[in-house]
C-alpha positions as CSV (number, residue, x, y, z in Angstrom):
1,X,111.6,108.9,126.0
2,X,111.2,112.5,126.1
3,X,114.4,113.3,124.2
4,X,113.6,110.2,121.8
5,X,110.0,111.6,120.6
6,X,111.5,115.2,120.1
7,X,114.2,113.2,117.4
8,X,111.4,111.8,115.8
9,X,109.4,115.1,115.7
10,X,112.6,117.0,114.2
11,X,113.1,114.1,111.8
12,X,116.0,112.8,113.3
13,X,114.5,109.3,114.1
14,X,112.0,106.7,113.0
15,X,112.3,104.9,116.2
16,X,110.3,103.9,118.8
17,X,110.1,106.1,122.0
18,X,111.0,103.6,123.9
19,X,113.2,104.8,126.7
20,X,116.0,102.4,126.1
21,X,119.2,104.7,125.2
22,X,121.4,102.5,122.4
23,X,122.8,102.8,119.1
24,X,120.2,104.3,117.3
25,X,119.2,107.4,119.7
26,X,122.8,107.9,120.1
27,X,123.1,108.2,116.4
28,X,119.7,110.5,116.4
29,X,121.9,113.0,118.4
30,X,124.5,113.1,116.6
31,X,123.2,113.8,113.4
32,X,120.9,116.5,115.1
33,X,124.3,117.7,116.7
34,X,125.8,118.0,113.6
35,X,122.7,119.8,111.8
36,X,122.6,122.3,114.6
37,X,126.4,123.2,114.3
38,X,127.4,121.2,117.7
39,X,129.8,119.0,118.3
40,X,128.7,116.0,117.1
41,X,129.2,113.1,120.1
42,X,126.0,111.6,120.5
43,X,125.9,112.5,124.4
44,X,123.7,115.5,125.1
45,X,124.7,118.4,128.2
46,X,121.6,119.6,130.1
47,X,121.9,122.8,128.1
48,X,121.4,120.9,124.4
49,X,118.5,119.1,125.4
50,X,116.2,121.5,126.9
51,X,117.2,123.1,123.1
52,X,116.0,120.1,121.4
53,X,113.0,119.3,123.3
54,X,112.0,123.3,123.4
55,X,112.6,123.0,119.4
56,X,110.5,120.1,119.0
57,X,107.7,121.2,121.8
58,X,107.2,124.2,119.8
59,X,106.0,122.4,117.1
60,X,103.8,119.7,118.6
61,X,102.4,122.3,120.6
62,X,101.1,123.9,117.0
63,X,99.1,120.8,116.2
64,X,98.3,119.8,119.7
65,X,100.1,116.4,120.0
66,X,99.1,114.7,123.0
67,X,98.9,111.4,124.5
68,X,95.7,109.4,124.2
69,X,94.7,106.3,126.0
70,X,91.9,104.9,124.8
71,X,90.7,102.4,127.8
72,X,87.4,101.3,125.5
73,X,90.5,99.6,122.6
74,X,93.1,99.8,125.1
75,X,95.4,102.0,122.4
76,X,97.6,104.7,123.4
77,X,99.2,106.9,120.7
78,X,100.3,110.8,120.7
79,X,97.5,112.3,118.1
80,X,97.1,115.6,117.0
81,X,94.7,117.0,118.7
82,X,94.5,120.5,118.0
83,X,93.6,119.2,114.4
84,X,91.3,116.5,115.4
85,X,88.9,115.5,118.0
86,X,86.8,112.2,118.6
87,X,84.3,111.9,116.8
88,X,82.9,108.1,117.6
89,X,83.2,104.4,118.2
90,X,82.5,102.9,115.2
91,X,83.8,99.1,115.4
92,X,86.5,98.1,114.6
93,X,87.8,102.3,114.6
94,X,87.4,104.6,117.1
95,X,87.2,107.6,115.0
96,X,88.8,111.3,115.3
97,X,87.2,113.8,112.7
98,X,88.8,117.1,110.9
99,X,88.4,119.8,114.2
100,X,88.8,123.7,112.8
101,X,88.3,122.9,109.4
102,X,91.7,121.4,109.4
103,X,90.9,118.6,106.6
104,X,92.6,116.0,109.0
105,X,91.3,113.0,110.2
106,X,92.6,109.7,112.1
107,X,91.4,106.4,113.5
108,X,92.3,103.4,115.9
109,X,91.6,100.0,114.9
110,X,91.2,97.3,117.8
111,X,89.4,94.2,116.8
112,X,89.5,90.4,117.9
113,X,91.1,88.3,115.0
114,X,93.5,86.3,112.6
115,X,95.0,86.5,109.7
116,X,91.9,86.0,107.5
117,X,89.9,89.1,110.1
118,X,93.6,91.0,109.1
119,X,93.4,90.2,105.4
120,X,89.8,91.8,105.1
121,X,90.2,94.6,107.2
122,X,93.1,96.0,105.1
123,X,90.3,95.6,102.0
124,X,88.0,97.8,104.0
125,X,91.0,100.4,104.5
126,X,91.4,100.6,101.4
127,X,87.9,101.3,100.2
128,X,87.4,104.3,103.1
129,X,86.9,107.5,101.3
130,X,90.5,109.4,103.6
131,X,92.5,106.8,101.6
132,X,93.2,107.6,97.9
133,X,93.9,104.8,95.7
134,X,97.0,105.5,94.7
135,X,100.1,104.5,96.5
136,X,102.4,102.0,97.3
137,X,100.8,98.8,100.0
138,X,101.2,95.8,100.9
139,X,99.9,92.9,102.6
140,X,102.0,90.4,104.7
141,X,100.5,87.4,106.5
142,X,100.9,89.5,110.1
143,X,100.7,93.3,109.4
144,X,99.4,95.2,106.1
145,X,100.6,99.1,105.4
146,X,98.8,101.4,103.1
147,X,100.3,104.9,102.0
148,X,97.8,106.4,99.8
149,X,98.3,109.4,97.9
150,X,96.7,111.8,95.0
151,X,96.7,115.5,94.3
152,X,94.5,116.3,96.9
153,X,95.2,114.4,99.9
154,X,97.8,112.1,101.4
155,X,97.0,109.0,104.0
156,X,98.8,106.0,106.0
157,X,97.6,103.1,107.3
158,X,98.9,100.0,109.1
159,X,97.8,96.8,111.2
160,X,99.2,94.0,112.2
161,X,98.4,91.0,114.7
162,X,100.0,90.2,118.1
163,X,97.8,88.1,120.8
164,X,94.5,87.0,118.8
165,X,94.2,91.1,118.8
166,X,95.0,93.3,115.3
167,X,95.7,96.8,116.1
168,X,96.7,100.0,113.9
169,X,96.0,103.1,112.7
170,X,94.5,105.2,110.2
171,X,96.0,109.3,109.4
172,X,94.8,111.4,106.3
173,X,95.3,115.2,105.4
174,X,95.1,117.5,102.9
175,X,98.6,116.9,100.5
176,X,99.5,120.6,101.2
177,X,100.1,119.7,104.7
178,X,102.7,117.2,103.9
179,X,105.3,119.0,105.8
180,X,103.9,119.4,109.3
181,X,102.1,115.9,108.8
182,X,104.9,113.8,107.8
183,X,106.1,114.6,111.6
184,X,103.5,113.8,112.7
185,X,102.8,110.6,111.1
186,X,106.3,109.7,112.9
187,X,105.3,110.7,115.9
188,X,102.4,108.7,115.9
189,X,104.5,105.5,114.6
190,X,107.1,106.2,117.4
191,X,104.4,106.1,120.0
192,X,101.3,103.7,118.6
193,X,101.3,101.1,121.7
194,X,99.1,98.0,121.8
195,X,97.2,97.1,124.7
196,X,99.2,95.3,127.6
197,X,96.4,92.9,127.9
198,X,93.5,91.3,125.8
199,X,91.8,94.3,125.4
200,X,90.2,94.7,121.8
201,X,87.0,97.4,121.0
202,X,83.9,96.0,121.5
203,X,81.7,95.3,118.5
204,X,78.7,96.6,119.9
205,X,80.0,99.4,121.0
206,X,78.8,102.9,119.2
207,X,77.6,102.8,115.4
208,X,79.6,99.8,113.3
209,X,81.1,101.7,110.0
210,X,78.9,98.9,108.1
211,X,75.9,100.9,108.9
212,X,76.9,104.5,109.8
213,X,77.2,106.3,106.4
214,X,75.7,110.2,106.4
215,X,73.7,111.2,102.4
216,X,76.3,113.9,101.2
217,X,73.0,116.0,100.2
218,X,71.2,117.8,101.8
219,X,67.1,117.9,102.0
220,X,67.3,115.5,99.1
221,X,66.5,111.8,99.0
222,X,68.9,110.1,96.9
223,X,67.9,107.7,94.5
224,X,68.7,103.5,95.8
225,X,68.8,100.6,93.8
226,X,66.5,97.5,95.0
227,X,69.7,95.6,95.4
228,X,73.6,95.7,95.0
229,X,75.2,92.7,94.1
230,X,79.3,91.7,92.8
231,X,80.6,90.6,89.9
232,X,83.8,90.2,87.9
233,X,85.5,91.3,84.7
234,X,85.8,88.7,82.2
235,X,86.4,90.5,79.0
236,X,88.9,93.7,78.1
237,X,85.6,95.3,77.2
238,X,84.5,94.7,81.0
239,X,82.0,92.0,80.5
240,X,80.8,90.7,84.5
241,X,79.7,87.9,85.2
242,X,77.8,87.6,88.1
243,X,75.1,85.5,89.6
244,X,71.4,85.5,87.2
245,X,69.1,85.6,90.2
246,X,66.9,88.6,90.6
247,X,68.4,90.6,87.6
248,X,65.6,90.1,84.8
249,X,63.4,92.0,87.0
250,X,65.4,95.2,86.7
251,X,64.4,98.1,84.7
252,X,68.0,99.4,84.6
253,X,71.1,97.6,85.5
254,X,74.9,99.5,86.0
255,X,78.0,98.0,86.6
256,X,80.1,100.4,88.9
257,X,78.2,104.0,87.3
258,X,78.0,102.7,83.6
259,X,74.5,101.5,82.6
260,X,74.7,97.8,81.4
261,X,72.4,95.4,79.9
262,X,72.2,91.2,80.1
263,X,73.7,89.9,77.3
264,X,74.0,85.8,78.8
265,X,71.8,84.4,81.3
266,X,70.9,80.7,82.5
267,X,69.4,79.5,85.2
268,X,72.4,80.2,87.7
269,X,75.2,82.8,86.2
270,X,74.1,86.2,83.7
271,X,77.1,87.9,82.1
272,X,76.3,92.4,81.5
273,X,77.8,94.1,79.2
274,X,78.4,98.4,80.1
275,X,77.3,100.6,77.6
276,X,80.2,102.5,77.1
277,X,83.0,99.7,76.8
278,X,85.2,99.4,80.3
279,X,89.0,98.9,80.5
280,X,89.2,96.7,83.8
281,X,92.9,96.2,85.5
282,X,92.4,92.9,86.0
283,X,90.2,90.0,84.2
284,X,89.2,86.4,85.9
285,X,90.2,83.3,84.3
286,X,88.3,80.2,85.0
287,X,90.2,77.8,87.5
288,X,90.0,74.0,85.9
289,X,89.2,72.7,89.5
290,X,88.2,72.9,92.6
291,X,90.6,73.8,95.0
292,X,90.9,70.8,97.9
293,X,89.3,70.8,101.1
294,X,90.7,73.1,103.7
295,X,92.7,74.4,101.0
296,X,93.3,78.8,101.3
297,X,90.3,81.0,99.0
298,X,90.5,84.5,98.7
299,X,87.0,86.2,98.4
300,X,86.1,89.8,97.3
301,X,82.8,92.1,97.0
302,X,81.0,95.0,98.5
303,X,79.7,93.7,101.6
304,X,78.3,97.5,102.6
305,X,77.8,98.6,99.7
306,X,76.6,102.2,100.2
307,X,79.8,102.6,102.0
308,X,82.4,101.1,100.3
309,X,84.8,102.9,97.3
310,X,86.4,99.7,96.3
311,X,85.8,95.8,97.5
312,X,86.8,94.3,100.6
313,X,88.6,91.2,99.8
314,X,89.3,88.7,102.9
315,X,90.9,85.3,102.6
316,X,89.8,81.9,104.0
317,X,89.1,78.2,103.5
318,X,87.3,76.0,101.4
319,X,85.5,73.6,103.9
320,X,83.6,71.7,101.4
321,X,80.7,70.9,99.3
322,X,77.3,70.4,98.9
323,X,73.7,71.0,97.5
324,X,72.1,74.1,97.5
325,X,68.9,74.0,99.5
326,X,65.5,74.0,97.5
327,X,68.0,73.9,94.0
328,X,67.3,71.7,90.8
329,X,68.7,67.6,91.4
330,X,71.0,68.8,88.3
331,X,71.9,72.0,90.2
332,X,75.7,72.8,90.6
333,X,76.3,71.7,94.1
334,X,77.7,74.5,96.8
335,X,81.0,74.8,98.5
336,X,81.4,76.0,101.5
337,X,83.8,78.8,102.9
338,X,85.4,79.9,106.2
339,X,84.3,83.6,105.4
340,X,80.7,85.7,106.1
341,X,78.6,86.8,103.6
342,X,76.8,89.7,103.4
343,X,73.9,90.6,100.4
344,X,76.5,92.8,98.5
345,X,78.9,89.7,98.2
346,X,76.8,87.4,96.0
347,X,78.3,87.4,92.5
348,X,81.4,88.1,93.8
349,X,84.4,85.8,92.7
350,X,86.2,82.9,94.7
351,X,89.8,83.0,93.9
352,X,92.0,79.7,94.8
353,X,95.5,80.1,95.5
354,X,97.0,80.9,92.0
355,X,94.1,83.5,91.5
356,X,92.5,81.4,89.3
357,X,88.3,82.0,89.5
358,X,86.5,78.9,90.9
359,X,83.0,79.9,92.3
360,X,80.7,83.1,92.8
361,X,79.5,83.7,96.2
362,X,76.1,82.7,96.9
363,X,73.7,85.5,98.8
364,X,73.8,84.8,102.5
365,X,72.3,82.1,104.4
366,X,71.2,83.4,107.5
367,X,71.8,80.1,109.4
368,X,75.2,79.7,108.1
369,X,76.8,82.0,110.9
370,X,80.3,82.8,110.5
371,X,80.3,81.0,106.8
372,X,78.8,81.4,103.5
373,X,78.5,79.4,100.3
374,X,79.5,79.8,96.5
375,X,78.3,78.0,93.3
376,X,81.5,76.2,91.7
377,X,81.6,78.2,87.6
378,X,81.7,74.3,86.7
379,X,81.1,74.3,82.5
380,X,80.6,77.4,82.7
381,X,83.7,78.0,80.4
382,X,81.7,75.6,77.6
383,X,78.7,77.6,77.6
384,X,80.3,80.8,77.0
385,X,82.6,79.1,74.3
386,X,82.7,81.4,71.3
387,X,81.0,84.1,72.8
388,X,83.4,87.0,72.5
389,X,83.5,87.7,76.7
390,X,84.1,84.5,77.3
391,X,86.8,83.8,80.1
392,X,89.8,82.1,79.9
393,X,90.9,79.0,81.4
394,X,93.8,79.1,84.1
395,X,96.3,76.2,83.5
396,X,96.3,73.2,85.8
397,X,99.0,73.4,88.1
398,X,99.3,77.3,88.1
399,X,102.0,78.5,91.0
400,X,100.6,79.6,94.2
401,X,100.6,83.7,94.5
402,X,101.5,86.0,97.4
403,X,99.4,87.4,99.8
404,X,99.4,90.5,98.4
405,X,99.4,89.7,94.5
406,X,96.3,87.3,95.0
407,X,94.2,90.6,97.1
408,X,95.3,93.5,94.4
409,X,94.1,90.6,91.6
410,X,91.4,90.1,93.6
411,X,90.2,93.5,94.3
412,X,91.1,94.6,90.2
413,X,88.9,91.8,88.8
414,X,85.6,92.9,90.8
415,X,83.0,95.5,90.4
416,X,79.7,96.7,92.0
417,X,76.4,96.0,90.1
418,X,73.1,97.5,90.6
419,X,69.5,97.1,89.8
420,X,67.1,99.9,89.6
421,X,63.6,99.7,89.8
């Protein structure tokens, strides 16, 4: 294992240390044989490995790469620790912050979950400020993996489930570090181990992310709206729609940063229009239907609002319908999904499985438990006939998308809206 982690420090490996000596460590040597002008046989003398592991413990030793075992998420991994140091338990991360002013940081994920629990963790990933937006990623239906990059910094992430448990990791650094941090992103891929058993982090254990955000300022109280809320593009121009309730009482209303005003409203959905024009990635169309009962919903919005850069998106099930309490006999009746809601999810759209837009979610119920309910978009389509951010209509029949097409849609399509009092 020794031998194996030094290859993957050098470069010469994207294995797992795992002690078993085949093909691939065999081929490992060889090439590092052949780079250090050796013969290269793939068997190494007593002499050539104490070379390669003093070559490789010279530069782990520069960053401090050590063995952690976690016992609170039962993870062990080889982390950096001369550039980071724990910071706290934050659920589902156990969190390592920059140590030395190194710019570095890393986390453990540990939770208790499935494929929907997967599918909305790699949404909150992606919205932590350590994880630029751009990059290549992807999300399978066991395992999601980020690599983020921009001019300033450079970040990886991956997850995937085994047991009931998901379990990854988060590392981010400055993009002039690539060199030194590219090994050790290896290192830490090499040696990431699950727990043997069903150990996951507890949710009650230290501050949840949700809730532990620190005000970048400092001796100054910045300026909260009375509520956040979710909506989704439905014109190039980047007309939301979004749900009515609560918004006429606003003195000032902004979709993401840009100031926007009401320009629809009725007694359940209110489209805003920013002032200046947006260009959104991604636009909703209306679905014609209902998706079936039991059938798969994806579901995206700011459910921390304060904390989140971009909008979680987490899939689930439609589990079926109903009225809303205390609504109008002519009200729209509810569906229900699989999925929590939080206050910064209402207005947020309800894809089915060809990304089509069926509902918005309703605000949270707080005796729904682990559910939530949306109000179906209906005639909405009629209404807004005419109008010039009026949505399109999906076709009947649309193919089902991929996992990962139907959460980047998802995600592009929705935006943060606030009201100011």
């Amino acid at each position: 294992m020794a031998v194996q982690s030094a290859l993957v420090w050098l470069g010469y490996s994207d294995g797992r240390a795992d002690g078993v000596f085949g093909a691939g460590t065999r081929t490992a040597i060889a090439a590092w044989q052949k780079a250090t002008g050796l013969a290269a046989d793939g068997a190494l003398s007593r002499p050539q490995t104490d070379r390669l592991l003093h070559a490789a413990a010279q530069g782990r030793t520069a960053v401090g790469m050590e063995r952690v075992n976690d016992s609170a998420s039962g993870l062990r991994v080889d982390l950096p620790l001369g550039l980071v140091a724990f910071d706290r338990y934050a659920p589902p991360f156990v969190q390592y912050g920059p140590k030395a002013g190194s710019g570095v940081s890393a986390m453990l994920i540990s939770r208790a979950g499935g494929r929907s629990a997967l599918a909305g963790l790699y949404g909150v990933v992606q919205s932590l400020p350590a994880m630029p937006a751009q990059g290549p990623r992807s999300l399978n239906l066991y395992d999601f993996e980020i690599a983020g990059q921009d001019a300033q910094r450079h970040a990886y992430a991956r997850a995937g489930i085994e047991g009931g448990r998901i379990t990854g990791f988060v590392l981010s650094w400055p993009a002039a570090d690539d060199a030194r941090m590219t090994r050790v992103l290896a290192t830490m891929k090499a040696t990431f181990t699950p727990p043997a058993d069903a150990t996951v982090l507890d949710p009650g254990l230290g501050t949840p992310l949700a809730v532990a955000r620190d005000d970048l300022t400092s001796g100054l109280t910045p300026e909260r709206p009375a509520f956040w809320r979710a909506g989704t593009y439905v014109s190039p121009e980047g007309a939301v729609l979004t749900l009515a309730d609560g918004l006429a009482g606003c003195r000032r209303l902004t979709v993401g940063t840009v100031a926007a005003s009401i320009v629809y409203s009725d007694a359940t959905f209110a489209v805003l229009n920013p002032d200046p024009p947006l260009s959104p990635r991604e636009m909703a169309r209306l679905a014609p239907a209902l998706p079936a009962p039991d059938a798969e919903v994806v579901v995206a919005g700011f459910p921390w609002p304060d904390a989140m850069a971009a909008p979680a998106v987490t899939f689930g099930t439609l589990r079926g319908a109903d009225k809303i309490p205390g609504a109008a006999a002519d009200a729209p009746a509810a569906i229900r999904l699989s999925v929590p809601a939080r206050p910064g999810n209402a207005g947020g759209p309800v894809l089915d499985a060809s990304g089509a837009v069926a509902a918005l979610v309703l605000a949270p119920d707080p005796a729904a438990g682990d559910s939530s309910r949306a109000v179906p978009l209906g005639p909405l389509g009629a209404a807004l006939a005419g109008r010039d951010y009026a949505p399109e209509t999906a076709e009947a029949g649309a193919p089902t998308l991929p996992d990962a097409e139907l959460s980047r849609r998802a995600a592009a399509m929705t935006t943060r809206i606030g009201c100011w009092n």
